[in-house]
C-alpha positions in Angstrom: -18.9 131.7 24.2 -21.0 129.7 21.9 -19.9 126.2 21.1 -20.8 124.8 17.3 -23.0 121.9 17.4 -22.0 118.7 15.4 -24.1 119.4 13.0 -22.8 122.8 12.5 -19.5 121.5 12.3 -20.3 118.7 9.7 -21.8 121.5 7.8 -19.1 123.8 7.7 -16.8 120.6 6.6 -19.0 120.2 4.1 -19.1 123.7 2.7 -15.2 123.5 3.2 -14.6 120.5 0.8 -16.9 121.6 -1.6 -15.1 124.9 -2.1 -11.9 123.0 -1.8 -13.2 120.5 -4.7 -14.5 123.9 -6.8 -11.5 125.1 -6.7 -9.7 122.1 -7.9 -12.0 121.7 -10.9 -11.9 125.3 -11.7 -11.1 125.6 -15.7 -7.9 127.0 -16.8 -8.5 131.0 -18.4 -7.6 129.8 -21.8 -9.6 126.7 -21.5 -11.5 126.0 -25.1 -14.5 123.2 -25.6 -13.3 123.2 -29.3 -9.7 121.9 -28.2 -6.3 123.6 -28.5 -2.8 122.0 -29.5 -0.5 121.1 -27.4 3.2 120.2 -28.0 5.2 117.5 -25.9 8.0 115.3 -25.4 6.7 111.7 -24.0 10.1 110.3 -24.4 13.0 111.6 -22.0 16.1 110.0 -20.4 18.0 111.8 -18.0 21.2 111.0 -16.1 19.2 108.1 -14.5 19.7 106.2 -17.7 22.9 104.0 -18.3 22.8 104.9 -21.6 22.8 108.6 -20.9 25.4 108.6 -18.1 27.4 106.5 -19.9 27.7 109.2 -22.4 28.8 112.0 -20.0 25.6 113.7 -19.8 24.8 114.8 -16.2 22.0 116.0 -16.2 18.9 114.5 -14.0 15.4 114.7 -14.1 15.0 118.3 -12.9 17.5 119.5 -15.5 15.6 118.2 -17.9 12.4 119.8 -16.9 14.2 123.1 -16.9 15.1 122.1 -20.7 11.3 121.4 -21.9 10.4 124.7 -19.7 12.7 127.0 -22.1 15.6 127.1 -19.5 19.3 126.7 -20.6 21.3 123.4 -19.0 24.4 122.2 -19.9 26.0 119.3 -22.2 29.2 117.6 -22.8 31.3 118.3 -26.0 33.2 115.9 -27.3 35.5 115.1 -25.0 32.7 114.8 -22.2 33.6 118.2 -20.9 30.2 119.9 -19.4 30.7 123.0 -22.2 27.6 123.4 -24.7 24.9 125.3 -23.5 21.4 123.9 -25.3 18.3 125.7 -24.8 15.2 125.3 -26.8 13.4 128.1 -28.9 10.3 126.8 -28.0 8.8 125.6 -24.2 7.2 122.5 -24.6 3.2 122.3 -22.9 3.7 119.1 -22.0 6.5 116.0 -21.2 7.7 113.2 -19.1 11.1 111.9 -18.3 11.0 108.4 -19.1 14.0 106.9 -17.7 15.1 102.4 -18.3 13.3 100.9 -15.4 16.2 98.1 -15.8 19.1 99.2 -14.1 17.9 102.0 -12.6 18.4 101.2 -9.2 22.2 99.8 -10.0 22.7 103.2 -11.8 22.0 105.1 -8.9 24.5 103.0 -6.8 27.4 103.7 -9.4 27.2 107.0 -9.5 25.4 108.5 -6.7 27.3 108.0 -3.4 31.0 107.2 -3.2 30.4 106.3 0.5 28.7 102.3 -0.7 30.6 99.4 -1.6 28.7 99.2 -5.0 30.1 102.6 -6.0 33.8 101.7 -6.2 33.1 97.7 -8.6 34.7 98.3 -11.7 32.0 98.4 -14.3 30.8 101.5 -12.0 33.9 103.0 -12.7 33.8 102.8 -16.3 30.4 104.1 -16.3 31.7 107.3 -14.7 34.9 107.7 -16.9 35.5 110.1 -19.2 37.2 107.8 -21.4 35.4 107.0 -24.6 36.9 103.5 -24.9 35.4 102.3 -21.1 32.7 104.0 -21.5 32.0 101.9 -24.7 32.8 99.0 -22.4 30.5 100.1 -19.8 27.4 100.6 -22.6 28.5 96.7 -23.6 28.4 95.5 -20.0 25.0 97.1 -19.2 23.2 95.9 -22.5 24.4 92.7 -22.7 23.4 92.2 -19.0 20.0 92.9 -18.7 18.7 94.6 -21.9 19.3 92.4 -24.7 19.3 89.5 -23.2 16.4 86.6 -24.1 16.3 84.5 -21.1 13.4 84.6 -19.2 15.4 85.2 -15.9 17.4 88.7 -16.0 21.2 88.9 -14.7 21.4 91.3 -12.0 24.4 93.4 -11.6 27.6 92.3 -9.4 27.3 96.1 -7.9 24.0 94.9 -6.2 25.5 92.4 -4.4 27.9 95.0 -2.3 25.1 98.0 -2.0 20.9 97.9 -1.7 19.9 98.0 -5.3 16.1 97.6 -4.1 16.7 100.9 -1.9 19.0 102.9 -4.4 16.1 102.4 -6.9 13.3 103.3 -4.5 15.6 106.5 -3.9 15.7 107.1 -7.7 12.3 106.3 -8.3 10.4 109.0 -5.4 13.5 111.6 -7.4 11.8 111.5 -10.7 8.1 112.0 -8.4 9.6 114.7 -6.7 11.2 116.5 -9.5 7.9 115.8 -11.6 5.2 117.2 -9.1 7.7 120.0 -8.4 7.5 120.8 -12.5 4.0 120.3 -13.3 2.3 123.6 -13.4 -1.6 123.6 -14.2 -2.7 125.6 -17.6 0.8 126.4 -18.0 3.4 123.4 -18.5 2.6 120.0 -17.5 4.3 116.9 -16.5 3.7 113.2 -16.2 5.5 110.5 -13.8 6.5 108.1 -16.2 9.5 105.5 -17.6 10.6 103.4 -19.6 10.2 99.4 -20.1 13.3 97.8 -22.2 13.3 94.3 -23.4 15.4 94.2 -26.4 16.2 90.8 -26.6 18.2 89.7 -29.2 18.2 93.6 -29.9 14.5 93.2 -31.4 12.9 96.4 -29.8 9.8 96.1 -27.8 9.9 99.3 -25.5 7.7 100.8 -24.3 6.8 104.4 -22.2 4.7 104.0 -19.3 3.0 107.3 -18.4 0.7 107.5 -15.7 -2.4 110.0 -15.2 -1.0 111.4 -11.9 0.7 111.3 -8.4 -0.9 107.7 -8.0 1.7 105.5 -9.4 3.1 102.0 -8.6 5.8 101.2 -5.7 8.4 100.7 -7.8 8.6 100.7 -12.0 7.5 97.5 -13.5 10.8 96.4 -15.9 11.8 93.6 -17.7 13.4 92.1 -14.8 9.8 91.8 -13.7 7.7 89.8 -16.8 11.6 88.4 -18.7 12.2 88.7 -22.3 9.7 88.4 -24.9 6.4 89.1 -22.4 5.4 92.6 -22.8 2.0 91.3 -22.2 2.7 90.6 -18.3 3.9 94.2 -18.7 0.1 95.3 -18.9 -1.0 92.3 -16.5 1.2 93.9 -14.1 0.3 97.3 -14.6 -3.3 96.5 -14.2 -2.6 94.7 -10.6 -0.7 97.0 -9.2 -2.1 100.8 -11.1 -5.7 100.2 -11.9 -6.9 97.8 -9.6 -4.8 98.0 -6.7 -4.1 101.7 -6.3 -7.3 103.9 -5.9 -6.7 106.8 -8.3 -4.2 105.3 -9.9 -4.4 105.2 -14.5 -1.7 104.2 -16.8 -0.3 103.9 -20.3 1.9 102.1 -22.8 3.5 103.8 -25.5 5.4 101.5 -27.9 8.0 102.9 -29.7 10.5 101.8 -32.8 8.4 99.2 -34.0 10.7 99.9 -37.2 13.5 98.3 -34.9 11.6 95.0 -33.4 12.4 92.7 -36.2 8.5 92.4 -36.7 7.8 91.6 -33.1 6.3 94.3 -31.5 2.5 94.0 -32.7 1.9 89.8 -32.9 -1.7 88.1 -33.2 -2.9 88.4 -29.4 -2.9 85.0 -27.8 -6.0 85.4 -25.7 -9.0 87.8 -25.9 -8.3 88.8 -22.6 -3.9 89.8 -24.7 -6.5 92.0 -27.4 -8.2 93.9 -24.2 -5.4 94.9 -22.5 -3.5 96.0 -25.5 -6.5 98.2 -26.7 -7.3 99.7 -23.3 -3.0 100.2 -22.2 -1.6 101.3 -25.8 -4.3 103.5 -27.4 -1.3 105.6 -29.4 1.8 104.6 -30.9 5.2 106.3 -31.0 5.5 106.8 -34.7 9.1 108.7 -35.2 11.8 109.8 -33.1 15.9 110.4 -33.7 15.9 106.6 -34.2 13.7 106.3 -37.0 10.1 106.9 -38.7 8.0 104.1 -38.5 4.7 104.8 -40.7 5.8 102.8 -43.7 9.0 101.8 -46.0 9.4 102.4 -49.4 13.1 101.4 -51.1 13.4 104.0 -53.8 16.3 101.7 -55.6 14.7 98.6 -54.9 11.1 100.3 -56.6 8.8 98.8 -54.4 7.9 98.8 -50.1 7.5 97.2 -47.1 3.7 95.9 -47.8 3.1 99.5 -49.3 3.5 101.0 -53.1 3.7 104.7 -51.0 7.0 106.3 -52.9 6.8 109.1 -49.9 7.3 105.9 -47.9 10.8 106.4 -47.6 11.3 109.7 -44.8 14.1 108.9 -42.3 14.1 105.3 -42.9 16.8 103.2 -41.0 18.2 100.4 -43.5 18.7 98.0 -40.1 15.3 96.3 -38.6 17.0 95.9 -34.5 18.9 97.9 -32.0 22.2 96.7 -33.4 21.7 100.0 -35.3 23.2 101.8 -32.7 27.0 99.9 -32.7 28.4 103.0 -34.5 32.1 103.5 -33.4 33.9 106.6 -35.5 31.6 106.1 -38.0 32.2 102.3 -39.1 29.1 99.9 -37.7 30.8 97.4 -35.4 28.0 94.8 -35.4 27.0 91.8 -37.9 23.1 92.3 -36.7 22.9 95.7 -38.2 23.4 95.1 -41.5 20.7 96.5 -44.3 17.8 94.5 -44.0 16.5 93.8 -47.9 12.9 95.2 -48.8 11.7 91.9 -49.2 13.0 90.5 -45.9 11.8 93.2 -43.8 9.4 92.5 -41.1 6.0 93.5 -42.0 4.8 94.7 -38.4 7.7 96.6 -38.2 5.2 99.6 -39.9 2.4 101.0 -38.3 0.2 101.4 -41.3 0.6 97.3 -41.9 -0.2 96.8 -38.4 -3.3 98.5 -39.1 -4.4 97.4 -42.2 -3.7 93.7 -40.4 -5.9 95.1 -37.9 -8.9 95.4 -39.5 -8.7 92.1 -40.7 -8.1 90.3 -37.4 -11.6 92.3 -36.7 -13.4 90.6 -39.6 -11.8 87.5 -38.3 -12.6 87.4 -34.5 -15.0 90.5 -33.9 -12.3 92.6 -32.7 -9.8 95.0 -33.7 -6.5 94.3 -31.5 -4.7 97.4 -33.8 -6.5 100.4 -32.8 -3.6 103.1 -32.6 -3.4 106.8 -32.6 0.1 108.1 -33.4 2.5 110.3 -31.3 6.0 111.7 -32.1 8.7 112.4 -29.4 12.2 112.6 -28.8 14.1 109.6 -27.1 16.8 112.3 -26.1 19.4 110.7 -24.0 20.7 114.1 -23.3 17.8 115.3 -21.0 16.6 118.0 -23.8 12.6 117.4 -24.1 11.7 118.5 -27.5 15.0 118.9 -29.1 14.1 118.5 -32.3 14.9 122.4 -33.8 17.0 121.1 -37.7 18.8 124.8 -36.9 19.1 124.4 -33.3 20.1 120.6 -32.3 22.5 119.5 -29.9 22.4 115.7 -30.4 20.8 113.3 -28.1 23.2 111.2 -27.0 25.7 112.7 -25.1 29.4 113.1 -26.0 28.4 110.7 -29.4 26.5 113.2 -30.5 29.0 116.3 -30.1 30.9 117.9 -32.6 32.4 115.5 -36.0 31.2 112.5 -33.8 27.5 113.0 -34.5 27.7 113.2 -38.4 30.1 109.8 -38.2 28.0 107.3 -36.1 24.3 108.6 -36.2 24.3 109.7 -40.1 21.3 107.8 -40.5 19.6 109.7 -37.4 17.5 112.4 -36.8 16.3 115.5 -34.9 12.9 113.2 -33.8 9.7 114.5 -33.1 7.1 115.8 -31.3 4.0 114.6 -29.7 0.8 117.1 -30.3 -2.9 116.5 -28.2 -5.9 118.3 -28.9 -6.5 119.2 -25.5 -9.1 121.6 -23.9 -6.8 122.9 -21.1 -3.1 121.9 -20.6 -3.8 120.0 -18.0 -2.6 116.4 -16.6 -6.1 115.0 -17.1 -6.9 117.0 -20.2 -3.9 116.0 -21.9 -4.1 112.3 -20.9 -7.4 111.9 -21.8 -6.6 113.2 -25.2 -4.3 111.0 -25.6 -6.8 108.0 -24.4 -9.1 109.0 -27.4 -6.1 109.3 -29.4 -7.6 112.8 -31.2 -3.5 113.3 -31.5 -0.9 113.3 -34.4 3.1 113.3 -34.8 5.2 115.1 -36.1 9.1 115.2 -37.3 9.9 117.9 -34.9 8.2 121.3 -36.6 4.6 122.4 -35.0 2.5 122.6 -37.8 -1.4 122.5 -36.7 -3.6 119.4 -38.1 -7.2 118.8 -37.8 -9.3 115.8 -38.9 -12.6 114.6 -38.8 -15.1 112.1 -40.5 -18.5 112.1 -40.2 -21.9 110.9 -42.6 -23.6 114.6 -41.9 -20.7 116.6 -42.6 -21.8 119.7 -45.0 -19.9 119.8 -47.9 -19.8 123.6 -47.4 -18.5 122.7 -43.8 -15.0 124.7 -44.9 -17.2 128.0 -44.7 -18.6 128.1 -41.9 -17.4 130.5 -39.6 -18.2 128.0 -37.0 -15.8 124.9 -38.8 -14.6 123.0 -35.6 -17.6 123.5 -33.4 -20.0 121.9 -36.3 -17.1 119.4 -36.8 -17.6 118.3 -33.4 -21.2 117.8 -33.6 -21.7 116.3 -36.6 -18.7 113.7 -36.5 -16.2 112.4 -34.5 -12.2 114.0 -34.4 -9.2 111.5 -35.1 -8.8 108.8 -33.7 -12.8 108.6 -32.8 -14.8 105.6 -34.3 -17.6 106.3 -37.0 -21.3 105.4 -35.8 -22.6 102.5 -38.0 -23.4 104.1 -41.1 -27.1 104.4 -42.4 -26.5 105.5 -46.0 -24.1 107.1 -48.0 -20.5 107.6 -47.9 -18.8 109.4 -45.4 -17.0 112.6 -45.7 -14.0 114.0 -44.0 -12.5 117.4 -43.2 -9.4 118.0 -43.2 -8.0 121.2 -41.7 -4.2 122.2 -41.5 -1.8 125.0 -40.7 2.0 125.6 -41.4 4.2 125.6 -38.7 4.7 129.8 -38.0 8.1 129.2 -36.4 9.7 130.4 -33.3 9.2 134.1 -32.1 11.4 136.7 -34.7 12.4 133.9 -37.0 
């Protein structure tokens, strides 16, 4: 019998990992150098939110990938019965479940194991009743202990002190792994590990998604229980320690959200160049609608005059509060003095996108950089686990029993469907879809799937619209959206704008 030699063997390892590798990078069948969209949901809670589970809705992270895939899952009516079947018209390509980092570990102990201590301390119990009035007290009790607080030092719950928060949100946290690897499909439906950081102090909202690239994630999900109130900023000195530096493989994202709901504190002057690098290379897009809001601009129609705009189609599912306190709707009658209307004039200017940007530019004339560079995004915030639930003739709220039945018209009047986040994207694909995003060649919308194509370049033909070859020219003679312009030698630019109605679901 003949015996390989070393080398031998080192070359047949070698011709082993390189067809392993081939394979790996093998291009999906419909992949496309001129970009395709794609249609996601970067903003999911499950049952692993307090907020969700408080509102009867029991379905976890896997549920909620079934949802986005086209599959039916349950929800509770009204009276927190499990009774309405929702299913979407319309798989989603893309989506993460983005579940509060806060609290996710003390969630887990109240409602996953009657066997711990933690399980049976009262404000677990009123997190897992059925009636509306403790659950109310349970929403208070969670909030007000960790969420929208401002101290610098979070309170951590009593039930920690009888079970292993740590290990009941190390349990929760390999879960939402799991159930995402399990999901993702290559070319066909992909997923991202991802969650959400809440620091709402004072109920100003400076959220944000954190969506990473791949499997390589960190330990545990950084919260606000790690950097305290009011210091996002740690958020991405954190993210770089522990993701991009000290994880081989390992790339991240923040994706702030309601910036119409921060009381003009989610995009401040950076403090340090080092504050402006860190925002530009962790937030590339911005979250620009979802059910809580549109956050482009704000135009009061009465008033006659906007938010740092004179934009009269500035006024699209505008919320007349500028915090959280929006949300303390009980049978239709706010219960809160913080969410009353905010006047035009008093409204926080960063609170829009378009101000931050226009801001932006002149922080670059200022100090050489541009701390504002955004690309926009729509998605969800479902607290019901339904990725992409944002069908006018087919939605089945997003919060729960709230949003069941009379219940949703009474305390979420001034809600909406939300939206949907679209990538051009040459394969669907984790790293195709998150590089997109990096470049920011996306767009938002309010929940339809129209198709929308931009580009601005100095050599752009001004017979560019026929030319059987549009996008491919596009590409090579300019840059897509969110791409920057070369210097320019002389002239004026010119821009291309290509879009397409939304065709609908299937027979419809």
């Amino acid at each position: 019998m003949l015996m390989p030699t070393v080398r031998q063997l080192l070359g047949l390892l070698c011709i082993s990992l390189f067809f392993t590798a081939s394979a790996i990078a093998e291009p999906c069948q419909d992949y496309t150098e001129v970009k395709r969209p794609l249609y996601g949901d970067l903003h999911v809670h499950s049952s692993y939110s307090f907020d969700s589970y408080i509102s009867s809705q029991r379905n976890d992270p896997r549920e909620a990938y079934r949802y986005g895939k086209g599959e039916a899952i349950t929800l509770p009516d009204a009276d927190g019965k499990q009774a309405v079947r929702a299913q979407i018209q319309r798989p989603l390509d893309f989506m993460a479940v983005t579940d509060h980092a806060e609290f996710l570990g003390p969630i887990h102990v109240c409602t996953q194991d009657s066997s711990k201590l933690g399980y049976w301390f009262p404000a677990c119990i009123a997190t897992r009743s059925s009636f509306f009035i403790l659950q109310l007290l349970a929403a208070d009790y969670w909030v007000n202990l960790g969420v929208a607080g401002s101290g610098k030092e979070k309170e951590s719950s009593f039930a920690c002190t009888l079970s292993d928060c740590d290990a009941a949100e190390k349990s929760a946290w390999d879960n939402i792994q799991k159930a995402t690897a399990d999901f993702n499909d290559a070319c066909k439906f992909t997923t991202f590990v991802g969650y959400e950081y809440t620091d709402a102090p004072e109920f100003n909202n400076l959220h944000r998604n954190v969506i990473f690239r791949n499997e390589k994630v960190t330990d545990l999900p950084i919260s606000a229980y790690d950097t305290g109130s009011y210091n996002f900023p740690k958020l991405w000195q954190l993210l770089r320690k522990e993701c991009l530096e000290g994880k081989p493989g390992c790339d991240v994202m923040s994706i702030p959200h309601n910036p119409n709901l921060s009381g003009g504190l989610m995009f401040p002057d950076p403090k340090t160049p080092q504050e402006a690098n860190d925002r530009l290379t962790f937030e590339p897009v911005v979250e620009l609608i979802q059910h809580k809001g549109a956050s482009e601009c704000r135009f009061d129609r009465l008033a006659g005059r906007g938010a740092a705009t004179a934009d009269e189609a500035c006024d699209f599912e505008q919320i007349k509060n500028d915090s959280l306190a929006m949300l303390g709707s009980v049978a239709g009658e706010v219960r809160t003095l913080e969410a009353d209307p905010v006047a035009i004039d008093d409204f926080g200017r960063r609170n829009m996108v378009r101000n931050v940007l226009k801001d932006g530019t002149r922080l670059e004339q200022d100090t050489g950089q541009n701390p504002f560079k955004m690309g926009f995004i729509g998605s969800t915030d479902t607290h019901s686990a339904t990725p992409g639930a944002a069908e006018e003739d087919n939605y089945p709220g997003h919060l729960g029993r709230r949003d069941a039945g009379y219940r949703n018209i009474q305390d979420h009047f001034s809600s909406n469907a939300g939206g949907l986040a679209v990538v051009w994207a040459e394969q669907n694909t984790r790293d195709a879809v998150f590089d997109a995003i990096r470049r920011k060649e996306t767009y938002a919308t309010s929940g339809t799937r129209p198709t929308l194509r931009f580009f601005g370049g100095w050599n752009l033909a001004s017979d560019l619209c026929e030319n059987p070859d549009m996008i491919r020219t596009a590409y090579a003679n300019g840059v897509p959206m969110g791409g920057d312009l070369p210097a320019a030698t002389e002239g004026s630019p010119r821009f291309l704008v290509a879009a397409s109605k939304d065709p609908g679901p299937p027979g419809k």
